[in-house]
N, C-alpha and C positions, 0 to 999 in steps of 0.2 A: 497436901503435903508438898513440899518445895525441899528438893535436891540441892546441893551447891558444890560443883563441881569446878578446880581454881586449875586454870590453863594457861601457863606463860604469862602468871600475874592478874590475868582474868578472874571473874569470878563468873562463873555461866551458872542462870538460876532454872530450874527446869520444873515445870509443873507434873505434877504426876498424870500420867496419862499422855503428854507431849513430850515429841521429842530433841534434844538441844541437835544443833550440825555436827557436834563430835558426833552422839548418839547416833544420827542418821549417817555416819561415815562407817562405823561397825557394824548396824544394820545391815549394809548396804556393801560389804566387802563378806559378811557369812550369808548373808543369800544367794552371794554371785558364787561362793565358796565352797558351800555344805557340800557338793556331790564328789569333792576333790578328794581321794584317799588321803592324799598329804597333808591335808588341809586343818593343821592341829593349831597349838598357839603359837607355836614358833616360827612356823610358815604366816599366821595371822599377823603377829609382829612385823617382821618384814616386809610384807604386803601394803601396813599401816605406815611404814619407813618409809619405804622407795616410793610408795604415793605422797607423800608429803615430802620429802626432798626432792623429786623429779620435778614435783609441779613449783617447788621454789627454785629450783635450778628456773623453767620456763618461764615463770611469772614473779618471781620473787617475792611468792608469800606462800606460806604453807594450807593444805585444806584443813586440817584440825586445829594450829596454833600448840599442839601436843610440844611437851617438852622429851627428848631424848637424852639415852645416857647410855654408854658403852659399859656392857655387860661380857658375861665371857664367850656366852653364846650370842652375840651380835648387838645391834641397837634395840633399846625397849624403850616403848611408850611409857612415861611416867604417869598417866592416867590410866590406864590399862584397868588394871584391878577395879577400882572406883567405877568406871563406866559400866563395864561386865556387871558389877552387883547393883547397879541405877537398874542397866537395861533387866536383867533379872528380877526385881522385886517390881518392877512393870509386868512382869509376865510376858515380855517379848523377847526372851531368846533362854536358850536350854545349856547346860554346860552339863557336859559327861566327860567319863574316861573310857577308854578303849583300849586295849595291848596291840599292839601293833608290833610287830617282829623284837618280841622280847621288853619291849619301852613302855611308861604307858603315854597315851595320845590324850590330851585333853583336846574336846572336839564342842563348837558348838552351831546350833540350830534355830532358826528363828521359829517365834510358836508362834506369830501374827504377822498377816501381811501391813505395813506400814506405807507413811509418805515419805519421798526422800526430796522434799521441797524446798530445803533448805540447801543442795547440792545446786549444781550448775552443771550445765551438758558437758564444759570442758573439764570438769572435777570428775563427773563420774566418768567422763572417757579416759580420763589420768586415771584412777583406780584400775577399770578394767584394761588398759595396757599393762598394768602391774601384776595385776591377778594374768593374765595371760601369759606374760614372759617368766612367772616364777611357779606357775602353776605344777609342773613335771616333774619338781625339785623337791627331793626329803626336807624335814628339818636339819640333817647333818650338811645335804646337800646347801640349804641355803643362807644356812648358814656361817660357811666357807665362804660362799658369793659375798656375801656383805660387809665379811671381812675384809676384803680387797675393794672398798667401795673406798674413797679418800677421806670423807668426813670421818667415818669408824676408824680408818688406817691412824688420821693425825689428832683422835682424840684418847686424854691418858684413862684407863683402866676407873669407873667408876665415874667418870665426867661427865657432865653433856655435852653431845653433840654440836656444834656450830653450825648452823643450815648454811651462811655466809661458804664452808668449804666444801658446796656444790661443784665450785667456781676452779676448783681447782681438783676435779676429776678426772681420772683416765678415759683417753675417747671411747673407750667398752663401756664404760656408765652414763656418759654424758648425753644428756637430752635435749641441750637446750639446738636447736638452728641459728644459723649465724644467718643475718640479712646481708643480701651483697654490699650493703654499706662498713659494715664488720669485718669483711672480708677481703676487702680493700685496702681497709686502712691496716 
């Protein structure tokens, strides 16, 4: 059986049993994730955002190629759902709910250990700066942060995101280093 899952025009074909670099980017964000109380879809969202724009701020391409779109509760993956029900009917990963201080939490778990061979040392170390610095943070909580990030700020209500307005971040977001040549001129 062959998935077909379409990412910023892409079409990524995925054999059952294997898994696409989206896939191994979700993988691979709820494994570093699971033990996080915070750690529901809207914290997962996020996670999947500021890794993918941090690392297009740095490198000028994104890890997933995922399309965004501003929501009311922050930036969401347009693949989101789609990938969750791939990796699900693979049998490697669990979606529950939880109550959590009156809300419910969707939460999820990976059920196999996997390869994450299609990352690169500087992607996964992108990811887990992300999952680190928002790791502390409710979904109320971080989603207030991403609201003040510039791309979400200068995009209208149901649009996508622009990864191009990295470039134009307040220096509390901004990842990128400037080489002393930048810094000169």
């Amino acid at each position: 059986m062959i998935n077909i899952i379409k990412i910023k025009g892409n079409e990524m074909h995925t054999e059952m049993g294997k898994t696409s670099k989206i896939e191994q980017v979700y993988l691979y964000v709820i494994k570093n994730s699971q033990s996080n109380i915070n750690f529901g879809k809207t914290l997962f969202f996020k996670i999947l955002y500021f890794s993918d724009f941090d690392f297009y701020e740095r490198c000028e391409k994104s890890i997933t190629n995922d399309v965004y779109f501003r929501i009311p509760f922050g930036p969401a993956p347009t693949s989101f759902d789609k990938i969750i029900s791939n990796l699900k009917a693979k049998g490697l990963v669990k979606e529950f709910r939880v109550n959590k201080n009156g809300h419910t939490q969707i939460r999820y778990i990976p059920l196999k250990e996997f390869k994450s061979d299609k990352l690169n040392l500087e992607e996964k170390a992108e990811i887990d700066q992300v999952i680190s610095r928002l790791s502390g943070m409710s979904a109320t909580q971080v989603s207030a942060y991403s609201h003040q990030d510039m791309p979400f700020k200068a995009t209208d209500d149901g649009k996508e995101i622009d990864y191009e307005l990295v470039f134009y971040r307040n220096p509390i977001f901004s990842v990128r280093q400037e080489s002393p040549d930048e810094i000169e001129n």
